[in-house]
C-alpha positions as CSV (number, residue, x, y, z in Angstrom):
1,X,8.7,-16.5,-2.4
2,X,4.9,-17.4,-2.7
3,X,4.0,-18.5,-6.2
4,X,0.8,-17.0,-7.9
5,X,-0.4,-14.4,-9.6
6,X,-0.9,-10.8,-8.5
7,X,-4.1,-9.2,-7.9
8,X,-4.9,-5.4,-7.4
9,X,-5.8,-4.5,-3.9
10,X,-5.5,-0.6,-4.3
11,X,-5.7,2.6,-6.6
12,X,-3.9,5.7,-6.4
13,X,-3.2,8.7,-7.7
14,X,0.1,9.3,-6.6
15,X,3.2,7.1,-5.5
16,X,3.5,8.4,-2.0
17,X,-0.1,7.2,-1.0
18,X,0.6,3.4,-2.8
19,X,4.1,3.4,-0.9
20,X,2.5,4.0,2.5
21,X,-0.3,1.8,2.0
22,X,2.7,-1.1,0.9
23,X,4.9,-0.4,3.9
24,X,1.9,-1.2,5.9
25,X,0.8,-4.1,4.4
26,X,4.5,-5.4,4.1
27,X,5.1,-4.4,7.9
28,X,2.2,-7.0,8.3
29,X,3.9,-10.0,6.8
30,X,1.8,-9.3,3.9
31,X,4.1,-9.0,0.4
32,X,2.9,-5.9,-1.4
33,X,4.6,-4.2,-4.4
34,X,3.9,-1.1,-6.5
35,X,3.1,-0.9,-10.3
36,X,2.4,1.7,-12.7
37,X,5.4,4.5,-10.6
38,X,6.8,5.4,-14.3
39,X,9.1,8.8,-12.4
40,X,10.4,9.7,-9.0
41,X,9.0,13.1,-10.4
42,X,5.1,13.0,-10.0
43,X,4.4,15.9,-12.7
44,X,5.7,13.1,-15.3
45,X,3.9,10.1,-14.3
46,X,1.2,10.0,-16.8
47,X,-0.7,6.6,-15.6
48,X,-4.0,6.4,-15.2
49,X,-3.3,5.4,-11.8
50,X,-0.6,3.5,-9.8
51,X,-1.8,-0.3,-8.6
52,X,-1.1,-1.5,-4.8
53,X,-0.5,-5.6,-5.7
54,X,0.0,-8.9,-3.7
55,X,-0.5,-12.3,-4.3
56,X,-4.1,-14.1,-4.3
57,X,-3.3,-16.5,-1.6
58,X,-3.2,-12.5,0.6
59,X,-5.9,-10.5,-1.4
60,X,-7.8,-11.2,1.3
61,X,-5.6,-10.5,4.4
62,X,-4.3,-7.3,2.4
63,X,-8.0,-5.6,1.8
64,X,-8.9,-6.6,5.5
65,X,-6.1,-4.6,6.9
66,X,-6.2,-1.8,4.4
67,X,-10.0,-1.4,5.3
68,X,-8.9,-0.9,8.9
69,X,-9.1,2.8,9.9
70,X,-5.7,4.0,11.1
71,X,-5.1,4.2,15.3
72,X,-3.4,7.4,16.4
73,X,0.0,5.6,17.9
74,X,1.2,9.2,18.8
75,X,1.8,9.2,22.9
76,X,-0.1,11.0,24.9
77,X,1.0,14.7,25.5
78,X,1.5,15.1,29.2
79,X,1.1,18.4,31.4
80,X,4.0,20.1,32.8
């Protein structure tokens, strides 16, 4: 476990966005965890917003790859 404190690399308004944005970042190598998910049931969570974190020593790593747009990964559909 790295030592340090945590630092916010992402807002969102719902948990589904922070959790995708976390597997990402954690299929990386980069530890990620959510804060602020008060309910599994999104018409109760009444945060302001729910915070992507990491660890200082991979703030910068984190926002680097979170700034990269997304690659369609989908194969190719080919023609019967």
């Amino acid at each position: 476990m790295k030592d340090g404190e945590y630092k916010t690399v992402a807002r969102y308004a719902d948990a589904v966005s922070a959790h995708i944005a976390e597997g990402m970042l954690l299929e990386n190598g980069i530890p990620a965890v959510v804060f602020g998910e008060v309910s599994s049931y999104p018409s109760l969570n009444v945060m302001d917003s729910i915070e992507l974190k990491v660890f200082e020593a991979d703030y910068d790593a984190a926002m680097a790859l979170l700034a990269t747009p997304p690659t369609d990964s989908s194969p190719e559909e080919s023609s019967l």
